[in-house]
N, C-alpha and C positions, 0 to 999 in steps of 0.2 A: 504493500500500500504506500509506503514514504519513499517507494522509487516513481510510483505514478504520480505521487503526488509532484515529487520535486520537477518531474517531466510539466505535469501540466500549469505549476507556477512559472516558470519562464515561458511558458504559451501565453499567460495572463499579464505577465512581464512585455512582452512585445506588445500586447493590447492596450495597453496603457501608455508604452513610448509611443506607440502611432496615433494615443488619442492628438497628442500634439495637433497636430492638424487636420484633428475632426470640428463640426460647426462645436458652438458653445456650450449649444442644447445637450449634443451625445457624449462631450467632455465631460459635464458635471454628472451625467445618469450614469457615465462608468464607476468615478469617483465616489460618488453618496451610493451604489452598489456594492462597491469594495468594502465601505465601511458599514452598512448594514450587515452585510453577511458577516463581516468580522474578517475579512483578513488583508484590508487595510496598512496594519501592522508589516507586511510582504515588501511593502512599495511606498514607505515614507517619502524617500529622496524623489520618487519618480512622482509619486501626489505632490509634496510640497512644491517642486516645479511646475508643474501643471499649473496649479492653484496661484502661482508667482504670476504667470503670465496671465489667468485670467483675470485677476488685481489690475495688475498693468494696462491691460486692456481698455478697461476702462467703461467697457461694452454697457456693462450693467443690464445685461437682457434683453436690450430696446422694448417694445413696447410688448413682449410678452410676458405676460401676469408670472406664469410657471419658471420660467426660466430665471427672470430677475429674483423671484423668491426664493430658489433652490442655490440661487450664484448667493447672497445672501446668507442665508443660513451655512455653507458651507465656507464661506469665508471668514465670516465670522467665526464659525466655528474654530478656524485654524489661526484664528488672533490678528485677523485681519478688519480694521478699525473702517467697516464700508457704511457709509451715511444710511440712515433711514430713508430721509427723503423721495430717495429711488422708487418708493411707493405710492407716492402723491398722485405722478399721475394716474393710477389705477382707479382713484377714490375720485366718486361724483361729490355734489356741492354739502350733500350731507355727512361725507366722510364715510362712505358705504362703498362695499366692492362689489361689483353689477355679478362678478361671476357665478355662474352653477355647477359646475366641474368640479366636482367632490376631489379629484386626487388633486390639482389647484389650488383649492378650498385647503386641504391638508397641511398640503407645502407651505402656502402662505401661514398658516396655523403655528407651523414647527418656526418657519424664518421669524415670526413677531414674537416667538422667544426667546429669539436671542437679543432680547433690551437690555436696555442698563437705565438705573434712574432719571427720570426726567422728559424718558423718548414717548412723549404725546401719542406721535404718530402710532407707534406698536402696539401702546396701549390701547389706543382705542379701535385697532383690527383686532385684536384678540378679542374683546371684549364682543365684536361686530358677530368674528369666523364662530367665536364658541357657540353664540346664538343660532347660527346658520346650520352648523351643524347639527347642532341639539335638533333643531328644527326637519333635517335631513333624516333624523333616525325615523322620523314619523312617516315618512313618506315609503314606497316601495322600489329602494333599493334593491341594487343585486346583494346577496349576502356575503360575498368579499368586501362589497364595497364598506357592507354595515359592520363589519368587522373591524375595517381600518378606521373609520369614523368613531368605534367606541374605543378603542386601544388608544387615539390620536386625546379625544377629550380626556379617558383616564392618567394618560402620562405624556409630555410631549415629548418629541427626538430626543433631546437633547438630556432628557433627564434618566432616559432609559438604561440598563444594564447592559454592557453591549455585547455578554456572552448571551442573556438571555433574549435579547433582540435580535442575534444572530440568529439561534434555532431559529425562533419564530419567521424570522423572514426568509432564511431557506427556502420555508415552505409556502407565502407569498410567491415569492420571487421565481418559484417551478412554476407557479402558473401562469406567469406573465407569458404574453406571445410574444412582447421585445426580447424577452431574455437571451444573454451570451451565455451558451449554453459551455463554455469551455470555462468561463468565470462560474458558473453554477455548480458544474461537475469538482472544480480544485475546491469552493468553500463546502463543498462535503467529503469530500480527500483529509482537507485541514481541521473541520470540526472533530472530526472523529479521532484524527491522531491527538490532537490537542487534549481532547476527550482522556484518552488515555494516559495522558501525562497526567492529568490531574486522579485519573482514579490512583496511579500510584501515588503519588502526593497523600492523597485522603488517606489509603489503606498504611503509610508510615507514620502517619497523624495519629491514626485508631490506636497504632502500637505501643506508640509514645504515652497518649490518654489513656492505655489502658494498663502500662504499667505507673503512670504517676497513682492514679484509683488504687494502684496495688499498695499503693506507699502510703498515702495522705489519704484522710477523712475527707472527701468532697461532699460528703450525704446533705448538706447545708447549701447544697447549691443544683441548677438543672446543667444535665447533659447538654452542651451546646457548640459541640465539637465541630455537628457537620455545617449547623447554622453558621458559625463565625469562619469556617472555610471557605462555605461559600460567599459571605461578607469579601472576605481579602480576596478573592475570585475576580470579585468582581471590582476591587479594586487597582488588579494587577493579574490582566488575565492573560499578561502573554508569554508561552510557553519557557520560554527564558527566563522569566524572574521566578523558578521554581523555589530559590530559597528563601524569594523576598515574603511568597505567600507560604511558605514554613514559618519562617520566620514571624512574622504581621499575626499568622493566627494563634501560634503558641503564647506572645506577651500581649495579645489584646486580649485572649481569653482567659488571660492571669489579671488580666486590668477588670473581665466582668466578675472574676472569684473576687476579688479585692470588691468592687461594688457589693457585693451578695453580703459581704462578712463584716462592713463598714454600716451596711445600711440594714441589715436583720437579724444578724448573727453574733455579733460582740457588745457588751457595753460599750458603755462610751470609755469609763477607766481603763477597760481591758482595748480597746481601740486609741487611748492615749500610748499605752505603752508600747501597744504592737507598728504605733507609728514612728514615735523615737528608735525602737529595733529596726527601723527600716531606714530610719535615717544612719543609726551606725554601719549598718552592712555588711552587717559580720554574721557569721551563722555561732559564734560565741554569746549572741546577743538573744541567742534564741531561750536561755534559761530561766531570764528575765521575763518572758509570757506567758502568757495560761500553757497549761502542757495541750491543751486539742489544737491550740493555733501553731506548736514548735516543728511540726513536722511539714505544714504548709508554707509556715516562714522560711524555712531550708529551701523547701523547692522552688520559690519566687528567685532566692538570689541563685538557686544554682540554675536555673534554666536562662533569665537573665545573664550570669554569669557569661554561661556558655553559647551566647551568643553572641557576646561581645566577642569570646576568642576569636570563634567561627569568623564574624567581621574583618575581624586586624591578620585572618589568615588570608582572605580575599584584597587585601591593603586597607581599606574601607577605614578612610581619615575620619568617621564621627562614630565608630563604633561605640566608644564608651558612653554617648547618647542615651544608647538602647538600654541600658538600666537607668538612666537618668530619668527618662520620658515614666519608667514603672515608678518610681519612687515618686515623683510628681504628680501623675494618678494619685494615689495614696494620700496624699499632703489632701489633695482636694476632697479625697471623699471624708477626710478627714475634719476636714473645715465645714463641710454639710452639716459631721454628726452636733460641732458648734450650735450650728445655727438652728438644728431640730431640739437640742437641748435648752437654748434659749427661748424658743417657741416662738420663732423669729419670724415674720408674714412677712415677701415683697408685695409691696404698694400695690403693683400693678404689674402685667405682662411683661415689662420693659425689663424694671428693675428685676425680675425675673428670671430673665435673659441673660443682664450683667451678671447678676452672682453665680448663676449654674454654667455657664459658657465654658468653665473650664474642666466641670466634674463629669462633663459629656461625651468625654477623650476624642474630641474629633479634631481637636490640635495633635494632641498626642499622637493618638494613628497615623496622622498625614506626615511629623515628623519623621516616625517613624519607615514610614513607606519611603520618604528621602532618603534617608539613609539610604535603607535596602539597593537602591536602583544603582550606589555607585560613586561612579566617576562622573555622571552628567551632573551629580549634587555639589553647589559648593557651600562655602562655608557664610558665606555673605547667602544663600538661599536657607541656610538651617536655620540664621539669626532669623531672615526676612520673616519664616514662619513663626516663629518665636513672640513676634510682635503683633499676632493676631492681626493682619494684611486682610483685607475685604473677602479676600476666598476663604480663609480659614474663619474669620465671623460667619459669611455666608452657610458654611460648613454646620458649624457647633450648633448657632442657630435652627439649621433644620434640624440636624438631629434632636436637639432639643423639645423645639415647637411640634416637630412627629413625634416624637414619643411621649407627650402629654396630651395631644389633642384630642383625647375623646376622655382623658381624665383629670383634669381642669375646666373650670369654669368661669374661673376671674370676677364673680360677681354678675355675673350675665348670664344668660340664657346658654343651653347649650348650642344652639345652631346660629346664635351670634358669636358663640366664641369660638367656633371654628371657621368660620368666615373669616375675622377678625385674623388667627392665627392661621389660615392658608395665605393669607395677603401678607402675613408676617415670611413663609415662606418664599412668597413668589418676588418679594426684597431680596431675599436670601442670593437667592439667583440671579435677579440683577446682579448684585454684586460679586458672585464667583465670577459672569461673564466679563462685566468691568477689567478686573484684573488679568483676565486673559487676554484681552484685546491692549490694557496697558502693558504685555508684553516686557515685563521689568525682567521676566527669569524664564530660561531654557522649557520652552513650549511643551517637552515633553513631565515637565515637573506639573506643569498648569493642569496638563491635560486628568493627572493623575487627582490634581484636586476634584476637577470635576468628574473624575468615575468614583470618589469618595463619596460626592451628593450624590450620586446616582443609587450608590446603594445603600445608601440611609434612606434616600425616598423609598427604593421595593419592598426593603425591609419594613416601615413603619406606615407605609400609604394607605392602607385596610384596617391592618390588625400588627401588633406587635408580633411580629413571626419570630423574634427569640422566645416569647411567652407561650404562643402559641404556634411551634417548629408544623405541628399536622398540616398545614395551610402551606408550608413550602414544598411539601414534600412530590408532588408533580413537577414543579420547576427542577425540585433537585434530582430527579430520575431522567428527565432530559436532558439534564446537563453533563449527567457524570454514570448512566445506567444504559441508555437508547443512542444508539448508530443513529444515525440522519440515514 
C-alpha cells in the first residue's frame, strides 16, 4: 500500500505544479480539495506558491460570487491579510446577497468566517447566509445538499477537525462528478496509512496507561486515554509528529489527573502541600503528603521527567519547559481551590474569563505543542505565547466558555446565556484569525493554534465528550478502526 501510495503522491504532485496555469477557479478547487481531504500537508511548498501568486494577482474572483469567496477564505486562511470589501459588490442596497446556489451560499458562509473585529461587512453576511440557509433546510433539497447545509450551520470550515473532516469529505468528494479521481484515490492511500500510524501510537498509549493503573491509584479519576489522544490528534495530526502527540497526550492527561484531584479529591490543606511538593520537584518530597497522593506524585515528575530527557535527546532547546508548563497547571488549579475556599463569585462573564483563562491549560497545551514540533519553534515564539497573544486568549476563552455553556447561567436565563457566550466565542475566533493574518511567527506555529480551537470546539460543541466519551465513540472508530 505505501509503494502505491508514494507512486500516486507525485501523480498529485504534478497536478498541483500544473495547476500553475490552470484558470483561478480550478486552482483554488484543487487546493481547498487537498486540504479537505487532509493531505495538504504533501505539498506545502507547492500550495504556498500557488496561493503566493494568487495574492499577487490581485484577481480577486472578478465578479464571480464562488470564486472570490473561496480565493478568500483560503487566503486568509494561509495568513494572507485580503480586504473584505471584495464583497461589496455582490451585496444589493440592502446589504443582501441575491444568490440561490447552496454550495455559493456555503462558500461564502465559510469565507465571512474568516473576520477579525470590527469587519461590518462579514458580519453582516453571516448573519444574512445563516438565515438563508436555515431557511434552505425547509425547502426540498437534494439530500447531499441538506447535508452540507446542516454540517456548514453546525461548524464552519475553519473551525472543523481536519482529521475528522477528512473522513467525512472522502466521502462527499467520491460523489462529486468534478472529482480528480487520482487526488481521491492517494487521500484514501494516505488516510488509511496515516490510520495506522496512529492505531500504533494508541495501542503504546494503552501500555503505558495500563501499566501507570498498575502502579498508582487512579480510581478518583475517569479513563480518558482514548479521548485526550484523540484531542492531540487533532491537534497535530501529521504523521511525523508521532512523539509530539505521545508526548501532548501523556502530560495533558496528567494536567486532567491534577484537575480531578485539585478540584474533588484533596482538601484544600492536603492540596497546599501537594503543591509546595510540586514546587520542590523532588520525589524526596513525596513523604511530606498524604500517603494515597505519594505514589501519583512520583509518576507526575517521572513521566515529566522523562520527557524532558527524551526532548534534549532530539536537541529540543525548550525541553525543560515541558515540566514547567505541568507545575504551572498545578499553581493554577491551585489558586481555584483559593478562590472556592473563599466562596469567591466573579461579577460577571468577563471577570470570569480573566480569573479561569489560565486553569483551562489551553496556554499550556499550545506551549506545549511548540515545543514538540522542534526547530521551527523559537525562543522569542515560546515567550510570545507566554504572554497570552490574541490566539492563545482566543484559545483558553473557548475552551473555557465551551465547557461551561450549558452549566452557567450568569444571572440570566438559560438560552440568553448561551447566546450571550457563543458570541463570546465567535470573538474568540476573530481573534485566533487576527493573529494569523498579523503573521508575527512561523505560519506553521499559527496554524497549530488554530487546530487547538478546533478541537476544543468538537470536543465541547454538544456535550462535554471527556464527560461523556459514549458520544465520541463513532468519530473515534473512523478514525483509528474503518479503512476508507
Amino acid at each position: 500500500m505505501k509503494e502505491k501510495a508514494q507512486a500516486k503522491k507525485e501523480e498529485v504532485r504534478r497536478i498541483v505544479l500544473d495547476a500553475a496555469t490552470f484558470d483561478l477557479e480550478r486552482k483554488l478547487d484543487i487546493v481547498d480539495a487537498l486540504q479537505r481531504l487532509g493531505v495538504d500537508y504533501h505539498y506545502q511548498e507547492e500550495i504556498d506558491e500557488l496561493l503566493r501568486a494568487v495574492y499577487n494577482d490581485k484577481d480577486g474572483g472578478s465578479d464571480d460570487l464562488y470564486v472570490t469567496s473561496l480565493r478568500f477564505y483560503l487566503l486568509r486562511k494561509h495568513g494572507y491579510a485580503v480586504v473584505s470589501d471584495v464583497f461589496e459588490k455582490f451585496r444589493d442596497e440592502q446589504g443582501n446577497i441575491s444568490s440561490d446556489d447552496v454550495n455559493i451560499l456555503i462558500t461564502l458562509y465559510d469565507a465571512a468566517h474568516m473576520r477579525t473585529r470590527g469587519e461590518d461587512v462579514l458580519d453582516n453576511i453571516v448573519t444574512f447566509i445563516k438565515s438563508r440557509l436555515q431557511s434552505l433546510l425547509k425547502t426540498n433539497l437534494e439530500p447531499g445538499l441538506v447535508e452540507e447545509v446542516r454540517v456548514t450551520l453546525e461548524t464552519t470550515r475553519i473551525r472543523r477537525v481536519q482529521r475528522v473532516e477528512a473522513r467525512r469529505f472522502i466521502s462527499v468528494y467520491e460523489k462529486n462528478v468534478a472529482r480528480d479521481n487520482t487526488i481521491l484515490e492517494f487521500a484514501k492511500l494516505d488516510y488509511n496509512i496515516v490510520q495506522v500510524v496512529y492505531c500504533k501510537e494508541s495501542k503504546d498509549l494503552s501500555i503505558w496507561w495500563k501499566d501507570l493503573r498498575s502502579q498508582v491509584d487512579l480510581s478518583f479519576s475517569r479513563d480518558r486515554l482514548v479521548e485526550m489522544y484523540f484531542w492531540m490528534t487533532g491537534i497535530v495530526f501529521e504523521p511525523f509528529y508521532s512523539y509530539s502527540r505521545i508526548m501532548l497526550t501523556k502530560l495533558v492527561l496528567y494536567m486532567a489527573l491534577l484537575d480531578d484531584i485539585y478540584d474533588n479529591y484533596s482538601s484544600t490543606e492536603e492540596s497546599n502541600i501537594f503543591t509546595t511538593a510540586l514546587e520542590r520537584w523532588d520525589e524526596k518530597a513525596a513523604e511530606h503528603i498524604p500517603a494515597y497522593l505519594r505514589a501519583f506524585y512520583k509518576s507526575v515528575l517521572r513521566t515529566a521527567d522523562d520527557v524532558v530527557v527524551e526532548l534534549k535527546k532530539q536537541n529540543n532547546m525548550h525541553a525543560e519547559l515541558a515540566s514547567e508548563m505541568v507545575l504551572h497547571i498545578a499553581k493554577c488549579y491551585h489558586a481555584e481551590v483559593k478562590w472556592r475556599d473563599e466562596r469567591y463569585v466573579p461579577a460577571d462573564v468577563n471577570e470570569h474569563l480573566k480569573l479561569s483563562m489560565e486553569s483551562i491549560a489551553g496556554m499550556q497545551t499550545l506551549v506545549l505543542t511548540f515545543i514538540s514540533l522542534g526547530d521551527v519553534t523559537t525562543r522569542e515564539a515560546i515567550e510570545w505565547v507566554l504572554t497570552y497573544p490574541k490566539i492563545v486568549k482566543g484559545i483558553t476563552v473557548m475552551a473555557r466558555v465551551l465547557n461551561d455553556i450549558m452549566s452557567h447561567e450568569y444571572g440570566v436565563t438559560v438560552e440568553e446565556a448561551i447566546e450571550k457566550l457563543k458570541g463570546i466565542v465567535d470573538e474568540a475566533w476573530m481573534d485566533v484569525v487576527q493573529d494569523c493574518l498579523d503573521q508575527k511567527y512561523p505560519m506553521e506555529l499559527l496554524k497549530k493554534g488554530i487546530s487547538t480551537g478546533q478541537s476544543i470546539d468538537f470536543i465541547y460543541k454538544r456535550e462535554d465528550l471527556f464527560t461523556l466519551p459514549y458520544n465520541l465513540k463513532g468519530t473515534l472508530t473512523s478514525l483509528y478502526a474503518e479503512f476508507v
